[in-house]
KENUZA-777604 format. One record per residue (C-alpha): residue number from 1; residue in three letters; z, y, x. Coordinates in nm, 4 decimals, padded with zeros to 6 digits. Each point is the difference from the previous one (the first is absolute). Layout:
N
{NUM, "ALA", {Z, Y, X}}
...
END
This chain:
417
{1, "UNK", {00.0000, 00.0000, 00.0000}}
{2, "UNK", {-00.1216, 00.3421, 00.1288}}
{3, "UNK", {00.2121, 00.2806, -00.1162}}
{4, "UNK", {-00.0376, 00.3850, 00.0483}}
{5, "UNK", {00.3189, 00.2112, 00.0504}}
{6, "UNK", {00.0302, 00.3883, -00.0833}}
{7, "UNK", {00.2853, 00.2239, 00.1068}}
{8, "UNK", {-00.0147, 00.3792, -00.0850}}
{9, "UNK", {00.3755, 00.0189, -00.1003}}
{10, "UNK", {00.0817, 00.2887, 00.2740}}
{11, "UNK", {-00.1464, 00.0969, 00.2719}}
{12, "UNK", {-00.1903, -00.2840, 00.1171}}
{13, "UNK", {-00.3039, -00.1080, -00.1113}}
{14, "UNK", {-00.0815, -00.3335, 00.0384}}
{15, "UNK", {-00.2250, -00.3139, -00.0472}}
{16, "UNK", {00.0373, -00.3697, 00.1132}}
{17, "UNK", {-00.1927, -00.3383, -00.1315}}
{18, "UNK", {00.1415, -00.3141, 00.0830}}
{19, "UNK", {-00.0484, -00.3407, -00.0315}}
{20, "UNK", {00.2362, -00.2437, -00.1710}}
{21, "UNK", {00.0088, -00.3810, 00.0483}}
{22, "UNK", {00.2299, -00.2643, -00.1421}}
{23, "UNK", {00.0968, -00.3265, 00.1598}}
{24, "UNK", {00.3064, -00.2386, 00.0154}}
{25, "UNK", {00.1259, 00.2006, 00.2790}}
{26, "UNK", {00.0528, 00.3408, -00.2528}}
{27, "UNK", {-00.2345, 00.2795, -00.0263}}
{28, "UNK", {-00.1622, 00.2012, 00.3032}}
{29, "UNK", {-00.2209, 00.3170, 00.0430}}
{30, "UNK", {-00.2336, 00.1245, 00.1908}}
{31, "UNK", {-00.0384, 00.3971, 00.0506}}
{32, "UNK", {-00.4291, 00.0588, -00.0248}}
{33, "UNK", {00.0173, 00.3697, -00.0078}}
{34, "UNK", {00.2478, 00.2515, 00.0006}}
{35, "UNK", {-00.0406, 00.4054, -00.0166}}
{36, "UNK", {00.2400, 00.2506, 00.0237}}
{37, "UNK", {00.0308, 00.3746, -00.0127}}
{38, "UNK", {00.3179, 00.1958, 00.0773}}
{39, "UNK", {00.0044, 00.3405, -00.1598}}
{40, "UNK", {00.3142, 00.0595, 00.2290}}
{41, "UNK", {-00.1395, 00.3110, 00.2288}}
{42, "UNK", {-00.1657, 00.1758, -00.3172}}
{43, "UNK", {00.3774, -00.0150, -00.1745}}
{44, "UNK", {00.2204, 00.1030, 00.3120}}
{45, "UNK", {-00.0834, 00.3841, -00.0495}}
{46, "UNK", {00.1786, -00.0510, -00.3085}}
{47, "UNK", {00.2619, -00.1987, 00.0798}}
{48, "UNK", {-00.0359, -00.2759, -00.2194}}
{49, "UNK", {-00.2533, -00.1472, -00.2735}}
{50, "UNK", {-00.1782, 00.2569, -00.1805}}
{51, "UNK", {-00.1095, -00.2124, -00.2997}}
{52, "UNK", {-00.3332, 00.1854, -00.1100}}
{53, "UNK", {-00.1322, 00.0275, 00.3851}}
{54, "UNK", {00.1034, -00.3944, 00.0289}}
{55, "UNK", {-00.2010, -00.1015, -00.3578}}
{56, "UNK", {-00.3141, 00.2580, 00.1683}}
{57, "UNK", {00.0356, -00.2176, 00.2985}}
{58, "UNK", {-00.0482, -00.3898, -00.1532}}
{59, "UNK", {-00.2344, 00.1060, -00.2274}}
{60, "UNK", {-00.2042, 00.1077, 00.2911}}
{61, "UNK", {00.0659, -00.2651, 00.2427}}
{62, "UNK", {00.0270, -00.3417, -00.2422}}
{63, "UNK", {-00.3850, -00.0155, 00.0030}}
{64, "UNK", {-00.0346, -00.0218, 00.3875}}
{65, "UNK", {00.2968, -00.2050, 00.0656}}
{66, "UNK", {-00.1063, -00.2420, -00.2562}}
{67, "UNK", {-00.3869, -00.0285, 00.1485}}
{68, "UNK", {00.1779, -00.0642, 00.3638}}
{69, "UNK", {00.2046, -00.2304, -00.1731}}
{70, "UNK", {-00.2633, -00.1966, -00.1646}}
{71, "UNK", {-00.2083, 00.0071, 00.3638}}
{72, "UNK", {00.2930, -00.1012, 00.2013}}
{73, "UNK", {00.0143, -00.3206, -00.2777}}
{74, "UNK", {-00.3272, -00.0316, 00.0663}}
{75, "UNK", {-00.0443, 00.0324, -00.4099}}
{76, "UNK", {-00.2784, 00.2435, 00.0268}}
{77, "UNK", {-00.3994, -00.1124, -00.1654}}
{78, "UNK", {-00.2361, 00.2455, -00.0597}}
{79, "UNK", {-00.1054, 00.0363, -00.3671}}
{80, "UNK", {-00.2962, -00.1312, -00.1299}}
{81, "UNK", {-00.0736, 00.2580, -00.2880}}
{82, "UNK", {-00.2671, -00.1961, -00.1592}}
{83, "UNK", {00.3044, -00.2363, -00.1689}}
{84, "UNK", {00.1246, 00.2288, -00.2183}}
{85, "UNK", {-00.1716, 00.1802, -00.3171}}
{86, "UNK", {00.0122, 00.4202, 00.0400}}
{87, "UNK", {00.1902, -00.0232, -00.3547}}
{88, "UNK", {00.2477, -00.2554, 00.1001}}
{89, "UNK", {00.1031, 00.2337, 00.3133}}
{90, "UNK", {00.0209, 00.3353, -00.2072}}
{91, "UNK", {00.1783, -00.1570, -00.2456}}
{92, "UNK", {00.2699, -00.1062, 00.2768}}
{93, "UNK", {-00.0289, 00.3414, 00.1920}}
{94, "UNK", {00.1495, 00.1587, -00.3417}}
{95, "UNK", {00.2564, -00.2458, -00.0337}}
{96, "UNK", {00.1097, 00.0843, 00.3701}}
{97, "UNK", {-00.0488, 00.3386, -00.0415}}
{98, "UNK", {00.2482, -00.0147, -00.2916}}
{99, "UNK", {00.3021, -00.1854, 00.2395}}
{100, "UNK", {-00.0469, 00.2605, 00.2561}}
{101, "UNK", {-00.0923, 00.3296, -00.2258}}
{102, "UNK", {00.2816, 00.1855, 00.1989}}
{103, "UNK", {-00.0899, -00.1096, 00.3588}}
{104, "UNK", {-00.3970, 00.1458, 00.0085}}
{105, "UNK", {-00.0279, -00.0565, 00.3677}}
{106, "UNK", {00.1296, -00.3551, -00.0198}}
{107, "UNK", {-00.2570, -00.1162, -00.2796}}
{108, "UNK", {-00.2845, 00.1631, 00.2620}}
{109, "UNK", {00.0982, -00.1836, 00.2651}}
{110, "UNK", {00.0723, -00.3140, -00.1553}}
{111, "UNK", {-00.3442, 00.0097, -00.2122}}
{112, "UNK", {-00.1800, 00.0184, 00.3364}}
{113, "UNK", {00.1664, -00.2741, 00.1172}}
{114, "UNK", {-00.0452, -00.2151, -00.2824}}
{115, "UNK", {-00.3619, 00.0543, -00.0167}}
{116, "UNK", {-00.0814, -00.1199, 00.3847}}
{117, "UNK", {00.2324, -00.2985, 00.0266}}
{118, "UNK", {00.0699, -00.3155, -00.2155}}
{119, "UNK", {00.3472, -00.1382, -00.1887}}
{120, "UNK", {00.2079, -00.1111, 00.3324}}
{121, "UNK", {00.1476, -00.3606, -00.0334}}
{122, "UNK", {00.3574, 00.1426, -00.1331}}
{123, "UNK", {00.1861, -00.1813, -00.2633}}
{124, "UNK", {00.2588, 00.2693, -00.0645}}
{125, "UNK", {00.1154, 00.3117, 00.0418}}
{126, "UNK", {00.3673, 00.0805, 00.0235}}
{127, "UNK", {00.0659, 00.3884, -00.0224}}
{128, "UNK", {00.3428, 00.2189, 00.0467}}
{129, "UNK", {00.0373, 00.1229, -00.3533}}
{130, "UNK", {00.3977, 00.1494, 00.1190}}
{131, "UNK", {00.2636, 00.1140, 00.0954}}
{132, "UNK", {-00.1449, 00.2783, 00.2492}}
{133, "UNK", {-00.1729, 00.3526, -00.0881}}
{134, "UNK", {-00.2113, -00.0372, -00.3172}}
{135, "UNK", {-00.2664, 00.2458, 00.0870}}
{136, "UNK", {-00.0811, -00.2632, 00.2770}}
{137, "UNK", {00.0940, -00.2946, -00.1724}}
{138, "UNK", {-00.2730, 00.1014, -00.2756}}
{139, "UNK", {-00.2651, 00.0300, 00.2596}}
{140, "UNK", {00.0138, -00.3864, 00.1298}}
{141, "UNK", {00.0761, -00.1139, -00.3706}}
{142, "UNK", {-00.3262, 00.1550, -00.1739}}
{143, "UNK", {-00.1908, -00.1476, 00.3738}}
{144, "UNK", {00.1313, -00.2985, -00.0737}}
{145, "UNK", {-00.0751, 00.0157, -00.3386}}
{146, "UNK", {-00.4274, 00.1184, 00.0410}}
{147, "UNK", {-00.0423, -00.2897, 00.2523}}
{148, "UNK", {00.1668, -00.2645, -00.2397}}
{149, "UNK", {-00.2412, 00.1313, -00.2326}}
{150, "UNK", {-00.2924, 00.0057, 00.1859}}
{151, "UNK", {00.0325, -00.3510, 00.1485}}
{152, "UNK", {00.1627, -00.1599, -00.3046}}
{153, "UNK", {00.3113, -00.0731, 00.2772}}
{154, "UNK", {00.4038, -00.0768, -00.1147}}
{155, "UNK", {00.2019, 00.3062, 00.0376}}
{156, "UNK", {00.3774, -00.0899, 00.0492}}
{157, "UNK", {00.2268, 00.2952, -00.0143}}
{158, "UNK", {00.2665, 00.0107, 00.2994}}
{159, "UNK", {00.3203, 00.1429, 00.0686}}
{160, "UNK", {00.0417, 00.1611, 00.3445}}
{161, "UNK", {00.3830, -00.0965, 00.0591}}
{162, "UNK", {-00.1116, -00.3698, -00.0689}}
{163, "UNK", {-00.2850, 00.0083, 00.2041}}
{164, "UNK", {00.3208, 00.1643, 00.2870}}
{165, "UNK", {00.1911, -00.3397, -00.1068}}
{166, "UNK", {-00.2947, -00.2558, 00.0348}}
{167, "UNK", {-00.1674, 00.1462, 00.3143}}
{168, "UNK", {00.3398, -00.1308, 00.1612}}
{169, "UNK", {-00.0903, -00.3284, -00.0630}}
{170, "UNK", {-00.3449, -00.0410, 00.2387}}
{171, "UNK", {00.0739, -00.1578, 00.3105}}
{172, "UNK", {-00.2560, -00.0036, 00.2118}}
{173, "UNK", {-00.1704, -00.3679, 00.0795}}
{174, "UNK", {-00.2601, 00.1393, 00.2888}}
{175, "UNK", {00.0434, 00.1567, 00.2963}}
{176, "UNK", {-00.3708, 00.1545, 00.0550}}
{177, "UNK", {-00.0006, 00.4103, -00.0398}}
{178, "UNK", {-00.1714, 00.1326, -00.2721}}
{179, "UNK", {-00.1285, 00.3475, 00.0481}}
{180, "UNK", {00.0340, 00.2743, -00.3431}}
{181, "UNK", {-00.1383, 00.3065, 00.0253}}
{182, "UNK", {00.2882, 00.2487, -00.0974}}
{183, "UNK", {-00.1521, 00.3280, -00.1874}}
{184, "UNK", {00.1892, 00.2472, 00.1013}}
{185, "UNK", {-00.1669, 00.3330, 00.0010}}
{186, "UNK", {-00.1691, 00.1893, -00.2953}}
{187, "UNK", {-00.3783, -00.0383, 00.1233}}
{188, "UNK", {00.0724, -00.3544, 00.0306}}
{189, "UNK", {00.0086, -00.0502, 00.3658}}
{190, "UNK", {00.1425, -00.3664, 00.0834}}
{191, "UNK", {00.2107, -00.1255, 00.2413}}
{192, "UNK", {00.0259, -00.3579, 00.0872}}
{193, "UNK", {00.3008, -00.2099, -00.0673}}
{194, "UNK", {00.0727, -00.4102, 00.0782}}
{195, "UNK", {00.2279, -00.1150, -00.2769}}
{196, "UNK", {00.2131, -00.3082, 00.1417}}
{197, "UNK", {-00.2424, -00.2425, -00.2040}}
{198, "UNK", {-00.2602, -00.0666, -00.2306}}
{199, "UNK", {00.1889, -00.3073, -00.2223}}
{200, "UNK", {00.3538, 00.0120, -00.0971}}
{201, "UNK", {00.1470, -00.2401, -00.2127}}
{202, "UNK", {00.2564, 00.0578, -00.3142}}
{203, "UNK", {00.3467, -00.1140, 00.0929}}
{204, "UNK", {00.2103, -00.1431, -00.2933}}
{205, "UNK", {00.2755, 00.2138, -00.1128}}
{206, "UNK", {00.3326, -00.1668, -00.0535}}
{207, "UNK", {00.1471, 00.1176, -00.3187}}
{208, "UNK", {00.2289, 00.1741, -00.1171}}
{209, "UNK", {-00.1081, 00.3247, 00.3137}}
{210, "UNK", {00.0814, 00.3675, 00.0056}}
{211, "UNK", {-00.3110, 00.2014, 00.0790}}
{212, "UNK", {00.1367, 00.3305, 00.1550}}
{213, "UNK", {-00.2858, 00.2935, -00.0602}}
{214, "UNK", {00.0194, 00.3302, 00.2035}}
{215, "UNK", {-00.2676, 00.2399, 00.0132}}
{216, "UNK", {-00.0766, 00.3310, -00.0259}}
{217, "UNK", {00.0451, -00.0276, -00.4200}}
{218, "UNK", {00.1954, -00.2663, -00.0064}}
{219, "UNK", {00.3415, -00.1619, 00.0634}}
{220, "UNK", {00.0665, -00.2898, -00.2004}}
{221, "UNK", {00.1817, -00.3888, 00.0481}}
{222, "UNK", {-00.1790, -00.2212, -00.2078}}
{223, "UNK", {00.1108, -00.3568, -00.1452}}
{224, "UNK", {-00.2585, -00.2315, 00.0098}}
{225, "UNK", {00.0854, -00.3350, -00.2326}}
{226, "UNK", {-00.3447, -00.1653, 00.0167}}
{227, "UNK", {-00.3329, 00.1272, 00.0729}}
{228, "UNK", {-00.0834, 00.3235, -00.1193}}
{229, "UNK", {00.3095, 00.0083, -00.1851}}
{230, "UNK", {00.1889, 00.3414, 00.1053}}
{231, "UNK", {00.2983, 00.1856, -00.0732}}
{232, "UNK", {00.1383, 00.2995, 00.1736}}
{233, "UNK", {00.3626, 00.0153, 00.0961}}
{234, "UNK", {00.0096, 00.2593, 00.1697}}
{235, "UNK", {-00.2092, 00.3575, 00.1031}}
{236, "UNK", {00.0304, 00.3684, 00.1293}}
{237, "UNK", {00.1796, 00.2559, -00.2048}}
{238, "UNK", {-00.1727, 00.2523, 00.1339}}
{239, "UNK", {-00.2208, 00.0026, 00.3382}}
{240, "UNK", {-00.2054, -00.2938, 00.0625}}
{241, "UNK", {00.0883, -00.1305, 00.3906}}
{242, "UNK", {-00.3966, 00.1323, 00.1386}}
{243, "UNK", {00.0915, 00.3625, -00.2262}}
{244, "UNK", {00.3333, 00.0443, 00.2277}}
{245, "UNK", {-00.1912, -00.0760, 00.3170}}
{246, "UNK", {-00.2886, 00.2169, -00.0864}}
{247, "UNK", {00.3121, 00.2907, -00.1122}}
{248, "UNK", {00.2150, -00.0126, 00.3225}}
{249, "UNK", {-00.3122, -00.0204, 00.1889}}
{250, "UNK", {-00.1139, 00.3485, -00.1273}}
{251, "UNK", {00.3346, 00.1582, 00.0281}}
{252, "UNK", {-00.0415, -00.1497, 00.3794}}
{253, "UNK", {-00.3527, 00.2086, 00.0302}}
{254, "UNK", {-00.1329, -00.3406, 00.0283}}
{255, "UNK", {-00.3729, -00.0779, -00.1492}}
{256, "UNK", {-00.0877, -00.2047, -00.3198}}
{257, "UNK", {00.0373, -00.3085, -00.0222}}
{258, "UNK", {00.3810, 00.0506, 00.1086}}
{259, "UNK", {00.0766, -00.3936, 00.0545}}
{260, "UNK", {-00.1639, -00.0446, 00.2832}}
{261, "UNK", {00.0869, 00.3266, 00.1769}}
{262, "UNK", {00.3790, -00.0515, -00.0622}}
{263, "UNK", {-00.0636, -00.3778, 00.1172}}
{264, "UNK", {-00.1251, 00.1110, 00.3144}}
{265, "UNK", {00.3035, 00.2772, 00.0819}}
{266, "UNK", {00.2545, -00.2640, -00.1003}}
{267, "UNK", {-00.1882, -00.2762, 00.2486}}
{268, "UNK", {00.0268, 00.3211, 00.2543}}
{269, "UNK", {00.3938, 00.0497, -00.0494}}
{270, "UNK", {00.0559, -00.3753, -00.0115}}
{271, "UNK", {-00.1878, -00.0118, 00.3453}}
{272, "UNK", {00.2312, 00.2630, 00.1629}}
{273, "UNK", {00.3021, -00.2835, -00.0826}}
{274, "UNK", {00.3065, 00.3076, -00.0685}}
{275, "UNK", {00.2604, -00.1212, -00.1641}}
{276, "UNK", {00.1708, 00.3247, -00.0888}}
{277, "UNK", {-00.0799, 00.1239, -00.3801}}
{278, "UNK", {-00.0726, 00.3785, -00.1335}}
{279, "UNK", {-00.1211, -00.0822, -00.2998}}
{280, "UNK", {00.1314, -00.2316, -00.3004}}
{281, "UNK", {-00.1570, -00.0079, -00.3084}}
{282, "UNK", {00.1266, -00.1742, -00.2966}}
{283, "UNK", {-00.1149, -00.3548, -00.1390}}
{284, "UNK", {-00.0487, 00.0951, -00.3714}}
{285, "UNK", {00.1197, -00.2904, -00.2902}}
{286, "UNK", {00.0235, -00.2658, 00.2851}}
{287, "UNK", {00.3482, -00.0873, -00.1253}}
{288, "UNK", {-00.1186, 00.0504, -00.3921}}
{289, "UNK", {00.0396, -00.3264, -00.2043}}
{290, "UNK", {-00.3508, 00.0189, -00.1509}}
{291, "UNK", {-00.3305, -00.0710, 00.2237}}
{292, "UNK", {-00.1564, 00.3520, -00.0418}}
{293, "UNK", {-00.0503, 00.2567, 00.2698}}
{294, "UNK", {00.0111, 00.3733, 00.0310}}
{295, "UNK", {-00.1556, 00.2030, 00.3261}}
{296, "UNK", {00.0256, 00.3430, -00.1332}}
{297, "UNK", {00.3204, 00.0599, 00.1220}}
{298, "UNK", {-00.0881, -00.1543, 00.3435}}
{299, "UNK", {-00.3227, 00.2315, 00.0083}}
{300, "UNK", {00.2704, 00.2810, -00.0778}}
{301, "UNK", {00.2454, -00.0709, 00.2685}}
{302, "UNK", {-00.2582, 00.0721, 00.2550}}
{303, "UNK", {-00.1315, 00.2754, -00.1732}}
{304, "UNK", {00.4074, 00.1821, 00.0454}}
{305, "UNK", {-00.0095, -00.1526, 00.3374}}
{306, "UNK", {-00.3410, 00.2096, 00.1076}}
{307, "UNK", {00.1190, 00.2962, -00.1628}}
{308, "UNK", {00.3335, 00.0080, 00.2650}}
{309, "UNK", {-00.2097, -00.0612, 00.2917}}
{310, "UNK", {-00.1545, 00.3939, 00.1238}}
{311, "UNK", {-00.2791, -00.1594, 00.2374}}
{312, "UNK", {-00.0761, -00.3804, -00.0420}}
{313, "UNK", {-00.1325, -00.1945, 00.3582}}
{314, "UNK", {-00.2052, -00.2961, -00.0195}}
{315, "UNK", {00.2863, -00.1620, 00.0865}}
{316, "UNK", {00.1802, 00.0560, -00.3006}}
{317, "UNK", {-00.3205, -00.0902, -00.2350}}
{318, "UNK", {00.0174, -00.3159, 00.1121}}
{319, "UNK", {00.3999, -00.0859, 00.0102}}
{320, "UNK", {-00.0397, 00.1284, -00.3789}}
{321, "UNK", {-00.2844, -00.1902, -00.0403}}
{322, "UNK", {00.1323, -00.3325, 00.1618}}
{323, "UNK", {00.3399, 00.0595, -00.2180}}
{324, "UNK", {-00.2310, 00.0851, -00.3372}}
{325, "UNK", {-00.1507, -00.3210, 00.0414}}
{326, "UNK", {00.2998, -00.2261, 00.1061}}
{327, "UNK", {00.1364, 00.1263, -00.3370}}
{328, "UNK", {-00.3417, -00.0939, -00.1670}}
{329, "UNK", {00.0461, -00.3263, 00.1191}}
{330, "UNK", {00.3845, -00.0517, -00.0462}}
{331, "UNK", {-00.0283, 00.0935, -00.3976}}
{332, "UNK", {-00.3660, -00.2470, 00.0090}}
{333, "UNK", {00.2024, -00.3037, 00.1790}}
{334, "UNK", {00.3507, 00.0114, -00.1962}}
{335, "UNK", {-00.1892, 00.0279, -00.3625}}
{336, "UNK", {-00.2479, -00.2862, 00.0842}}
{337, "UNK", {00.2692, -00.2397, 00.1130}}
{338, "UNK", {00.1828, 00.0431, -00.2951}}
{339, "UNK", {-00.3221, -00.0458, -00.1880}}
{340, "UNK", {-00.0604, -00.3361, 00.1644}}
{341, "UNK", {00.3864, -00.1117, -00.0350}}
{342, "UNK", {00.0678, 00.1089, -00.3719}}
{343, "UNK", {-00.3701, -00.2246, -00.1248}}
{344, "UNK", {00.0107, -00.2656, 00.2663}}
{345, "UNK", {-00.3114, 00.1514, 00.1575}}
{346, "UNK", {-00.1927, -00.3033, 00.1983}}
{347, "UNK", {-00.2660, 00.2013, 00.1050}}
{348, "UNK", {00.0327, 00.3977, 00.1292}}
{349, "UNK", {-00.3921, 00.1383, -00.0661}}
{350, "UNK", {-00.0215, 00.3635, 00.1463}}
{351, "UNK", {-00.3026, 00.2531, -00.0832}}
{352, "UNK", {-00.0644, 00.3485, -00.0138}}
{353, "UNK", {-00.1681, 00.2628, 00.2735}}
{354, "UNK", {00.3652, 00.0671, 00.0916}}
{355, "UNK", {00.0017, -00.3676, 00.1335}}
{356, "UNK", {-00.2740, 00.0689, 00.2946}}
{357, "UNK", {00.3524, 00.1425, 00.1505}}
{358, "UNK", {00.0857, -00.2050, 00.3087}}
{359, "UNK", {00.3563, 00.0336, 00.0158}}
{360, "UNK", {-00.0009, -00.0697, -00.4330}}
{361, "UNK", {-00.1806, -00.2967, 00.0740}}
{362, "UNK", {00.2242, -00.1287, 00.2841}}
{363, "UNK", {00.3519, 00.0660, -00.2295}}
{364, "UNK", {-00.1584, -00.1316, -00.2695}}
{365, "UNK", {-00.0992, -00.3502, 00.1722}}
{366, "UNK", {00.3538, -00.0075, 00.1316}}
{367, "UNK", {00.1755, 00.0515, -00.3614}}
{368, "UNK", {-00.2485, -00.3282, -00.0683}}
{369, "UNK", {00.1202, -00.1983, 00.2704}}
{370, "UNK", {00.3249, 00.0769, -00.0442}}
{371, "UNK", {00.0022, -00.1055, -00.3847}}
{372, "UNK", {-00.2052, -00.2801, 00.0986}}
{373, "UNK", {-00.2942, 00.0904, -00.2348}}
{374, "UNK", {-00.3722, 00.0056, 00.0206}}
{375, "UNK", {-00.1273, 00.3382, 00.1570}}
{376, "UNK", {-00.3503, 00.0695, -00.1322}}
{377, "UNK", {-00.1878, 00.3158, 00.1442}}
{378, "UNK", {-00.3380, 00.1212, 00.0447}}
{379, "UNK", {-00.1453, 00.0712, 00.3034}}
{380, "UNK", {-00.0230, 00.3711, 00.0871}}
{381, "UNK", {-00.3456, 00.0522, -00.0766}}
{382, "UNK", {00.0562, -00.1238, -00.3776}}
{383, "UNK", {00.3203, 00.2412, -00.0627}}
{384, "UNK", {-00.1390, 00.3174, -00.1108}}
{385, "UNK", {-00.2285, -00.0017, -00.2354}}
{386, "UNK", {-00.2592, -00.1941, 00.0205}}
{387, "UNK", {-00.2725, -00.1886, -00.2116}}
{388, "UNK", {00.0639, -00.3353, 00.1547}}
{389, "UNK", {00.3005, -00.0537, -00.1409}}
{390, "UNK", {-00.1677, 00.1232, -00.3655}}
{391, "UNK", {-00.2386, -00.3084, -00.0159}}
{392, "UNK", {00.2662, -00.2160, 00.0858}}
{393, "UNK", {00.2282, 00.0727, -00.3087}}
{394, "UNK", {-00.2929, 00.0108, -00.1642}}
{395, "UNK", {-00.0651, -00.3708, 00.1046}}
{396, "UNK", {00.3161, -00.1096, -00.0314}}
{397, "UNK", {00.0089, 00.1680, -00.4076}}
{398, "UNK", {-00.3137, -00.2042, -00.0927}}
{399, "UNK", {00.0630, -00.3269, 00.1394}}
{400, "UNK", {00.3383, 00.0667, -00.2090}}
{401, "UNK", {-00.1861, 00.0451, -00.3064}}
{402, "UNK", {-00.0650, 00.3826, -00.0005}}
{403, "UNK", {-00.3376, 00.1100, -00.2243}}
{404, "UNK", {-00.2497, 00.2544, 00.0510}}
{405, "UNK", {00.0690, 00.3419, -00.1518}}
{406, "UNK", {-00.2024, 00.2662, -00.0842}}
{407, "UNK", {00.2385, 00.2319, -00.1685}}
{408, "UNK", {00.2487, 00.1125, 00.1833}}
{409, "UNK", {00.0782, 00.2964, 00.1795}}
{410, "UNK", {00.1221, 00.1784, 00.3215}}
{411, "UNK", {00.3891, 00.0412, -00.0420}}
{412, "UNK", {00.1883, 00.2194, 00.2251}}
{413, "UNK", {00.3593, -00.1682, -00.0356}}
{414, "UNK", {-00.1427, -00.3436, -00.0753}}
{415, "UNK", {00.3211, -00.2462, 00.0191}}
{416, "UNK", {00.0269, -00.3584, 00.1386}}
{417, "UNK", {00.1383, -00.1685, -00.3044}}
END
């Protein structure tokens, strides 16, 4: 089974088509082509996602990402426009033109592409339909929604915080590079990446697990029962984890995306190995009895802390920022192990953008070892988001009985359960 993946949740547009096979052994994949384009440098003047600018930006890219897609796949034939009637394909532009009456420059580009090349061997298309910005979401839902209806192709609606949980469960079953070119500039210039393999397999999950999310919009603990079967115990009451990075990190002068740039200043005070402490923020709700979290108040501490300080070095951006994040990761820790004691978690499943954190990753492996559970985590290249990890819930809905849709919709605070 061939299935397409679209992500335009964000700030990331994305395309992937993989390959699905079924044995006595479990399920594997293989990656055929995967596109990506990071609106990051477009956003930074702004210092975060400026939804309109990020819905301008998929609309404009999906088209060419898609084609490389398709020719990296090697899923590309040239039309031959003697098979169809003229009325047949008129009567199909309208339809098309219908889906995608508010995104004009999409419908262009995608009628030229339709008219040169033939239906691709894809069985399905799994599309983020939410949570994430709904200008954008819209964008990859009505794409999703024209090529379904031009190639008469399954369209399976898919969450983006379950496509976080299942991308933690490929493990990869070949260790031959695979090179993706990574868009990451707005005329489309590429850069070439090697992802750690072309086939991963699906590892099992042992049930009952506690997926922990943390991303830039999210901050939940999830109890997973059975497959696809979700309940949240516990979420932010305020700032999502990525939201206080991205919030200290300003107040820091840092640039946008602030994870990364307090990641590296904390890695630089860790490095200098001083034991004595200046700053000591607090650990909000880490002794609470429920399984939520709150990071305003941390984000606030450090914003009184900056305000006492006349002239801040370097020095002191990153003791605050190595102290920020040990908190971060204090509060993250304590909650999840009480998550995985209270429901007799087997399996600890970790996703989110957040995750693509070293030093999260590493306390996060030991809480596992220490409980003795399963520790499930993608590889670094499928944290953020992505479109891999879109097909693959996608997959893993239909062989579980999920049908085709046509009517639904992009929804902004789209829920698990």
């Amino acid at each position: 089974m061939k299935i397409l993946g679209i992500e335009t949740s964000c700030d990331e547009t994305a395309v992937c088509i993989i390959e699905t096979k079924e044995s006595n052994n479990g399920a594997t994949l293989t990656v055929l082509g995967n596109q990506l384009y990071s609106q990051i440098e477009l956003h930074r003047q702004y210092g975060g996602v400026f939804p309109m600018m990020a819905k301008r930006e998929h609309a404009k890219n999906l088209i060419p990402l898609f084609e490389k897609c398709l020719k990296e796949a090697g899923l590309i034939k040239l039309k031959d426009k003697s098979q169809k009637s003229k009325e047949e394909e008129n009567l199909k532009l309208q339809i098309l033109r219908t889906i995608l009456e508010r995104e004009g420059e999409l419908f262009d580009e995608l009628k030229k592409l339709l008219e040169t090349i033939e239906k691709p061997n894809i069985d399905a298309i799994a599309v983020t339909n939410g949570p994430g910005l709904e200008p954008a979401l819209w964008v990859g839902v009505t794409f999703a929604k024209a090529l379904g209806e031009a190639w008469n192709v399954p369209i399976i609606p898919t969450n983006h915080m379950e496509g976080h949980i299942l991308a933690a469960t490929l493990e990869k079953v070949e260790s031959s590079k695979y090179q993706v070119e990574s868009i990451n500039s707005s005329n489309l210039q590429s850069t070439d990446h090697n992802l750690p393999s072309t086939k991963y397999k699906l590892q099992n999950i042992i049930y009952p697990a506690i997926a922990l999310l943390i991303s830039g919009g999210h901050t939940q603990l999830v109890l997973i029962k059975s497959s696809l079967n979700y309940e949240i115990v516990g979420s932010t009451c305020d700032d999502a984890v990525g939201e206080a990075y991205d919030k200290v990190a300003r107040m820091l002068g840092l640039p946008y995306p602030g994870g990364p740039q307090i990641s590296k200043y904390a890695d630089e005070w860790k490095k200098k190995n001083i034991t004595k402490q200046t700053f000591k923020f607090p650990r909000p709700m880490i002794h609470s009895k429920d399984l939520n979290f709150s990071f305003s108040g941390l984000k606030t501490s450090v914003l009184y802390t900056l305000k006492e300080i006349k002239e801040i070095t370097p020095e002191m951006k990153q003791e605050i920022s190595y102290e920020f994040q040990n908190a971060v990761i204090d509060v993250i820790a304590s909650k999840t192990k009480e998550a995985l004691i209270k429901y007799s978690g087997q399996s600890l499943i970790v996703g989110g953008g957040v995750i693509a954190n070293k030093d999260i990753r590493i306390t996060l492996e030991k809480l596992a070892n220490e409980l003795g559970v399963e520790f499930l985590i993608p590889e670094i290249s499928a944290s953020t988001d992505n479109a891999l990890m879109i097909a693959v819930a996608g997959y893993i809905n239909i062989i579980a009985g999920k049908k085709s849709s046509k009517d639904f919709k992009a929804t902004g605070n789209l829920s698990l359960l």
